[in-house]
C-alpha positions in Angstrom: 46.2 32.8 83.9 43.3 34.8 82.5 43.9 38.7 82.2 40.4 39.4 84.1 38.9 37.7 87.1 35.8 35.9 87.4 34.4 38.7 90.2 35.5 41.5 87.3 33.9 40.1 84.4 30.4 39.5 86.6 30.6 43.1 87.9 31.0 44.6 84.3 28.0 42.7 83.0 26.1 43.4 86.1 27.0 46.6 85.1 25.8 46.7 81.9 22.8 44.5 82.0 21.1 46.6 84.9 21.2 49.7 82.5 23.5 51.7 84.6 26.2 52.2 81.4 26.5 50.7 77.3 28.7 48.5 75.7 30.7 51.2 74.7 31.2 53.1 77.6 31.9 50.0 79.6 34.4 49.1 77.1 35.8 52.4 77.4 36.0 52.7 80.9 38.0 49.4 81.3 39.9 49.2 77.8 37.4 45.7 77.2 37.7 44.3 73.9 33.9 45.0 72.7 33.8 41.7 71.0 35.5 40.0 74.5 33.0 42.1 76.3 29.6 40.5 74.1 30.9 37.3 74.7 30.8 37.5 78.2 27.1 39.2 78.2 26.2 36.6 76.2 27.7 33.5 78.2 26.5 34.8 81.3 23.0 35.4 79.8 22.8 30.8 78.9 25.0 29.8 81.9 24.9 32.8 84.9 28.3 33.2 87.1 29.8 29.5 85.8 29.7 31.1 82.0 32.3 33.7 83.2 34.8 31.6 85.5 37.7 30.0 83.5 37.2 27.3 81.8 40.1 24.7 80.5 38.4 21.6 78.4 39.5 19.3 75.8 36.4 17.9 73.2 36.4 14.8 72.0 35.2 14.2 68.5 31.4 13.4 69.1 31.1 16.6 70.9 32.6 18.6 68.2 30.3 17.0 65.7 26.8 17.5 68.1 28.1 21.1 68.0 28.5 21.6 64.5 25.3 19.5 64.1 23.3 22.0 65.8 24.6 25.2 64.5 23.9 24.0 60.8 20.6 22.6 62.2 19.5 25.3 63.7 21.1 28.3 61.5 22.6 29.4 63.9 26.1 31.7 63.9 29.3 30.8 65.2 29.0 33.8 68.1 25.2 31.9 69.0 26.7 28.2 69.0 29.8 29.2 71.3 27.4 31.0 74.1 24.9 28.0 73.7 28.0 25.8 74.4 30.1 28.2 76.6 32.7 27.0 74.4 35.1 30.2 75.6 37.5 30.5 72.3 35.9 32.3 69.4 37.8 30.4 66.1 37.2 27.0 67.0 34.0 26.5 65.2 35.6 27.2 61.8 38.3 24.8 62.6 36.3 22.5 63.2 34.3 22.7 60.7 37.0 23.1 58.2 38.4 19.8 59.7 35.2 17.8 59.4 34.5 19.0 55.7 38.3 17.7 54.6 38.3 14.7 56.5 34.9 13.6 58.8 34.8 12.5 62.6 38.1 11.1 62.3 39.9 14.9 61.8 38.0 16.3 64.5 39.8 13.7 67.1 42.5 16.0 69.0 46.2 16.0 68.2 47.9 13.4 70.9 49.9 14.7 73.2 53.3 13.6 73.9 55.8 11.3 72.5 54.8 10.0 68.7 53.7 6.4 69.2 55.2 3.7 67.5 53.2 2.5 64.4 50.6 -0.5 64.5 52.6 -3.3 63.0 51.1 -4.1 59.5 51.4 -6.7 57.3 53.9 -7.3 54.3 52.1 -6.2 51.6 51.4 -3.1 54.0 47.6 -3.1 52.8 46.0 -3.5 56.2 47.4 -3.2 60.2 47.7 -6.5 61.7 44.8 -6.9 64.8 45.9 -6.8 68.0 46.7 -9.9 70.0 44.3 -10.1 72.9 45.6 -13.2 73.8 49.3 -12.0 74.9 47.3 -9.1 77.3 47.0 -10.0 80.9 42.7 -10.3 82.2 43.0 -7.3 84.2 43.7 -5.4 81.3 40.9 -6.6 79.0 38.4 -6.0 82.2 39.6 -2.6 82.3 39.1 -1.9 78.8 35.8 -3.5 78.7 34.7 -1.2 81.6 36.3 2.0 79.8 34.1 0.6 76.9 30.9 0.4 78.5 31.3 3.7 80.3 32.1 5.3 76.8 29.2 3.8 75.2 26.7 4.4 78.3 27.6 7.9 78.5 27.6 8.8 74.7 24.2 7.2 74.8 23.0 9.7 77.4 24.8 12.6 75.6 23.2 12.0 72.0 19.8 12.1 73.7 20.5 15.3 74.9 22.0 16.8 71.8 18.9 15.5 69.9 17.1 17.9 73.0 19.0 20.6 72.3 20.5 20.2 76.4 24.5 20.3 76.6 24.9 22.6 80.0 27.1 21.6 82.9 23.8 21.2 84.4 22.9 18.0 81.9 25.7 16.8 81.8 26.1 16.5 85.7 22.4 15.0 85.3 23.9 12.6 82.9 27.1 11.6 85.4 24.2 11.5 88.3 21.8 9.0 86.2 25.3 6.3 85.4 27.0 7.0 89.1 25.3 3.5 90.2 27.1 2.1 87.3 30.5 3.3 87.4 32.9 5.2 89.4 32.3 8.9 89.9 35.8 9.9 89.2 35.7 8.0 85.4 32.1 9.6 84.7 33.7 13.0 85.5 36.8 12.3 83.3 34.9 11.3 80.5 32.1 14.8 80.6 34.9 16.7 81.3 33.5 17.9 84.2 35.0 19.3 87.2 34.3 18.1 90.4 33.5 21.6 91.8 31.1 22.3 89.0 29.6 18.6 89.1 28.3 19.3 92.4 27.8 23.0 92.3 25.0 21.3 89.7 23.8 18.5 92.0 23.1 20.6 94.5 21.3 23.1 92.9 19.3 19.8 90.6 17.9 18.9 94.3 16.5 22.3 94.8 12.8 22.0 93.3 11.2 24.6 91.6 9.8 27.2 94.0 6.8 28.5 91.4 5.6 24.6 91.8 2.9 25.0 94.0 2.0 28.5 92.3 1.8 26.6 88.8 0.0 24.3 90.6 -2.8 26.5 91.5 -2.1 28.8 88.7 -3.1 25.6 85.9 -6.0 24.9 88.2 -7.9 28.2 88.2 -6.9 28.7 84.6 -8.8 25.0 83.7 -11.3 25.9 86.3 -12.7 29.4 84.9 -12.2 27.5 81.1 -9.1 29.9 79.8 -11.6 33.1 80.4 -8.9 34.9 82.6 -5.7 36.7 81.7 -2.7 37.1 83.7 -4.2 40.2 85.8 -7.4 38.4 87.2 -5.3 35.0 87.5 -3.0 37.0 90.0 -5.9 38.5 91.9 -7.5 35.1 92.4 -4.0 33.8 93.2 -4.3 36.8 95.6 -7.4 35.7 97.4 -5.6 32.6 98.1 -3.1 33.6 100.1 -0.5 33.8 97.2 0.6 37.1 96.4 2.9 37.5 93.3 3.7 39.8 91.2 1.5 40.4 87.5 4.9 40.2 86.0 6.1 37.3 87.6 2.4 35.7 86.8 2.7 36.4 83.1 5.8 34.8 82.7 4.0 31.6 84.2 1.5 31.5 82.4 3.7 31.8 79.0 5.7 29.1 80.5 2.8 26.9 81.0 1.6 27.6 77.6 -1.8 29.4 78.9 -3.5 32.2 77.0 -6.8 33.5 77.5 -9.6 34.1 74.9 -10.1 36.8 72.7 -13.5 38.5 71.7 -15.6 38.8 68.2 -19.5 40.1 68.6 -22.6 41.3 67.6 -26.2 42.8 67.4 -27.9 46.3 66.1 -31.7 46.6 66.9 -31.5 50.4 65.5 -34.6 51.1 63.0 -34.3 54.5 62.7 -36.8 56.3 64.9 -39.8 54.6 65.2 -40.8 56.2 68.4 -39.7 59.0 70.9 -35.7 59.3 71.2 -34.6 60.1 74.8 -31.7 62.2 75.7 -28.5 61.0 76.2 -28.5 61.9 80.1 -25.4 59.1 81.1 -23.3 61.1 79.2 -20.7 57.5 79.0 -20.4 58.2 83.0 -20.0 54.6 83.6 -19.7 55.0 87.3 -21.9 54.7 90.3 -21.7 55.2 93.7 -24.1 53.2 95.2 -26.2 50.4 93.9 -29.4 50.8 91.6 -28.0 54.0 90.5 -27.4 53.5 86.9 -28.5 50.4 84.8 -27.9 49.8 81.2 -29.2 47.3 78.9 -28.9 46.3 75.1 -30.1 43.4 73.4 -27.6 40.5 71.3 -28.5 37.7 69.4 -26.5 34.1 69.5 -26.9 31.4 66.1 -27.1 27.7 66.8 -27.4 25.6 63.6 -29.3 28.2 61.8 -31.9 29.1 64.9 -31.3 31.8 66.6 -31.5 33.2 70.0 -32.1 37.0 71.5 -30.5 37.6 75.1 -31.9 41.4 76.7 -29.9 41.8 80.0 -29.9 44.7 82.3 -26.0 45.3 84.0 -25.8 48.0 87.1 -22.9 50.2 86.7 -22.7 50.1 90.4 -20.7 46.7 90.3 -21.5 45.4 86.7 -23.9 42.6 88.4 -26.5 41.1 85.6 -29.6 42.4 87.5 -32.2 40.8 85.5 -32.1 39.1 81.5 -34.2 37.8 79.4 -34.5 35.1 76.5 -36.4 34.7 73.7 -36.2 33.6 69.9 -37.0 36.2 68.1 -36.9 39.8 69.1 -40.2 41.2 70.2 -41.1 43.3 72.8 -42.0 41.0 74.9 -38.5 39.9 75.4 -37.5 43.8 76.7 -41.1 44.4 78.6 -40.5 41.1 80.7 -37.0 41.9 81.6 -37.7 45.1 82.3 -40.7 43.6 84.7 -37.8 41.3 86.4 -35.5 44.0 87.2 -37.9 46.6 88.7 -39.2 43.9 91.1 -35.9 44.2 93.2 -36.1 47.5 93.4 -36.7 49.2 96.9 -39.6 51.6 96.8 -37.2 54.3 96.9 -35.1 53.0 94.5 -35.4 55.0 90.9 -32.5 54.5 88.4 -31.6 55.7 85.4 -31.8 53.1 82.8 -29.7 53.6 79.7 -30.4 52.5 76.1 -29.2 52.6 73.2 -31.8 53.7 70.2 -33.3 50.0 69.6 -37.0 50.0 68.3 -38.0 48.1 71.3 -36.5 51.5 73.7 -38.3 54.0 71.5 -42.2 52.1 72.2 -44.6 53.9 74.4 -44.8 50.6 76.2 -41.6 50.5 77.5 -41.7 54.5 78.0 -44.3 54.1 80.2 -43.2 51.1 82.3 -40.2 53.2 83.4 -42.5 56.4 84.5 -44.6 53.9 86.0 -41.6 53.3 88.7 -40.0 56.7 87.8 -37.2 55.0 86.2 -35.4 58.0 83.9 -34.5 57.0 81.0 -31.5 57.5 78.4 -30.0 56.6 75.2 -27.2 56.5 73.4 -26.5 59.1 69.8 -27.2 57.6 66.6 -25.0 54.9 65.7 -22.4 55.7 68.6 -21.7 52.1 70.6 -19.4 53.5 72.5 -22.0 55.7 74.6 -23.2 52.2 76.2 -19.7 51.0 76.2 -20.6 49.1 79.2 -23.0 46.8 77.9 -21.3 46.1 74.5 -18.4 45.0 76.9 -20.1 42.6 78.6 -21.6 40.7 75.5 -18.1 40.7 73.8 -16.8 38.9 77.5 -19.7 36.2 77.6 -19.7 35.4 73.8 -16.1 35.1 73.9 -15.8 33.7 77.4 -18.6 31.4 77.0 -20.2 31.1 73.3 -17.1 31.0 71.4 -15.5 28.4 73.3 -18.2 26.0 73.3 -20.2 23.7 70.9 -23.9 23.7 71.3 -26.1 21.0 69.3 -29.7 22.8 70.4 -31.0 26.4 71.3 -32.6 24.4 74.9 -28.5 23.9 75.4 -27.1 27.3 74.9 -30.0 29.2 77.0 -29.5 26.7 80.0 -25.9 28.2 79.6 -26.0 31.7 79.1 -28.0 31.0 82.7 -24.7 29.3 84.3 -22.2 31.5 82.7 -24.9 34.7 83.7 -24.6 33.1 87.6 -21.1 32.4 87.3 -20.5 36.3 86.0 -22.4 37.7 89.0 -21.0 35.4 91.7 -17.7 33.9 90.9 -16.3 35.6 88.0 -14.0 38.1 90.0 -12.9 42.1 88.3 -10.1 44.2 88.3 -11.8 47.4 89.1 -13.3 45.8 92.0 -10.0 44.9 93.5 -10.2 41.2 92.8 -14.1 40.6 94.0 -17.3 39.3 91.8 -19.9 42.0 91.4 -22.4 39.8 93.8 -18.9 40.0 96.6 -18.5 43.6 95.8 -22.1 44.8 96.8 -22.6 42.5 99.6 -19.2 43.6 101.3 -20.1 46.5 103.0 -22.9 44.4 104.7 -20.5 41.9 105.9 -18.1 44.3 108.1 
């Protein structure tokens, strides 16, 4: 009888795996072997409760080989295999492997047990054993050895294709015994896994419980595919949120490194600065990217995309309100023209008491008396960033490094015509579909038209 209890050995690991005490202190405490104790953290870590309940099994030869098979394969150690296993005694490993080196699969078959059988007759010259006589054995007998035959083969079959997996639980192998149980009977399939009966349903059961993430994975692969990889775990759990579904970031993480999905990453970029080529204007926004209300505070830039050698110039203005895309404009080279017209776009949704500040960083185009005077034209204030400093229209430099690597990055475009039709999808999709963290899981167009909807 084992010295501790099943319930003993899951409360000590308990113990130690929730943080509440050490190795050594649990050791300590209960006069635990420390090696004992790792064994049991580890068993309990590849099997739960059934790594820590006794355990009494005999292993036939090809079991002992896929074992040894795997730790050389895989490099692993002898403390790894056993846990992997749940193969309880600590030694057997370099037995075993010992035994196979001296003499092959053959040493690794266990001692009999019992009287010695008598020797297999052989012949005179004692060279070779004499075959058996099947004739002088009764038909019942040869049908039950055929069927002991088959089951062997059948279910060695099933077991090599799950070493070759890298599966051997008491959950595969009851999947194994489930898979041949039309073929044979249940209490032979049993003997030969050396599977309890206990455990071999303990596993059935708990193989006809489906997964209860299904439907989340379900819905989690689907928004992943349909926003093309652009969203992380965060804004894939929000959107899972506005579906009824509400989980945990953590719990979304780990499904999404299950299911093998990892958003995009970001390169960019564009300077326009040409020194000062016109008047510089103070740097009034002060990096308060913040708004209370819409048409508040707007900030633009200009970036360039390259298709096949042509290039193209995108000048958007963003509201820091709800980081909607007001207004943008395209063109193919960068002229003024391409910051006067957006400019034009933007100011015609303004209300007539609607005066923003507009901020800039120190591009040529911002600098032009043009442009100076279409913003006092509408009283628009405007506002740049210091010399050189990107990080004082933070805002806007975000946004191009989201839609090139969003959008750009993860697309092949053959013509100029095909990349400006979709900057204007991805531009639409931003503003109506694309939902944000900081606005508690709504797109920016959702965000300012909420209020108007209570």
């Amino acid at each position: 009888m084992s010295k501790y209890t099943t319930q003993f050995k899951l409360s000590v690991v308990q113990q130690y795996l929730t943080g509440e005490a050490g190795i050594k202190t649990i050791t300590n405490q209960y006069g635990i072997e420390q090696a004992m104790f790792r064994r049991w953290v580890r068993s309990f870590r590849q099997h739960g409760e059934s790594g820590l309940a006794p355990k009494y099994s005999h292993y036939d030869a090809v079991f002992k080989l896929s074992v040894l098979q795997h730790m050389w394969d895989n490099h692993l150690s002898q403390q790894e295999t056993t846990a992997y296993f749940d193969i309880r005694s600590p030694t057997c490993l370099s037995q075993w492997s010992t035994q196979y080196c001296a003499g092959g699969i053959a040493a690794l078959e266990p001692a009999p047990k019992g009287r010695k059988k008598s020797p297999m007759p052989v012949a005179e010259n004692n060279t070779a054993p004499l075959p058996i006589d099947d004739e002088t054995r009764s038909r019942e007998e040869l049908i039950a050895e055929v069927k002991r035959l088959r089951l062997e083969v059948a279910y060695i079959k099933k077991y090599n294709a799950l070493v070759q997996a890298k599966a051997q639980s008491a959950q595969q192998k009851a999947q194994i015994v489930l898979e041949l149980r039309p073929q044979f009977p249940l209490a032979d399939l049993l003997k030969q896994a050396e599977l309890p009966r206990s455990t071999f349903y303990y596993q059935k059961q708990a193989l006809a419980v489906s997964d209860k993430y299904q439907n989340v994975k379900t819905q989690l692969t689907a928004l992943f595919a349909e926003h093309k990889g652009r969203y992380g775990y965060r804004r894939i759990m929000l959107a899972l949120r506005n579906k009824g579904e509400w989980l945990n970031h953590k719990t979304v993480q780990r499904l999404m490194q299950e299911l093998g999905l990892k958003s995009c990453v970001r390169p960019k970029k564009y300077r326009s600065y040409k020194g000062e080529c016109g008047k510089i204007a103070p740097n009034i926004l002060q990096r308060q990217f913040s708004a209370d209300k819409p048409n508040q505070k707007w900030v633009t830039d200009v970036t360039e995309f390259n298709v096949q050698g042509e290039k193209l110039y995108l000048s958007p203005v963003l509201d820091l309100y709800n980081g909607e895309i007001i207004a943008f404009e395209m063109a193919r080279r960068p002229v003024f023209a391409l910051v006067s017209q957006m400019l034009k776009k933007a100011i015609v949704k303004l209300s007539p008491d609607e005066k923003p500040l507009l901020h800039s960083d120190q591009g040529w185009q911002y600098q032009m008396a043009k442009y100076r005077q279409q913003l006092a034209g509408k009283g628009l204030v405007q506002s740049m960033s210091r010399k050189g400093n990107c990080h004082d229209n933070a805002t806007m430099e975000s946004f191009f490094g989201t839609l090139k690597s969003e959008f750009f990055y993860q697309e092949k475009f053959t013509s100029i015509e095909q990349l400006e039709q979709g900057i204007v999808d991805y531009i639409h999709y931003y503003n109506h579909d694309r939902i944000k963290l900081k606005l508690k899981g709504l797109s920016p167009v959702q965000y300012r038209t909420q209020p108007l909807s209570t």
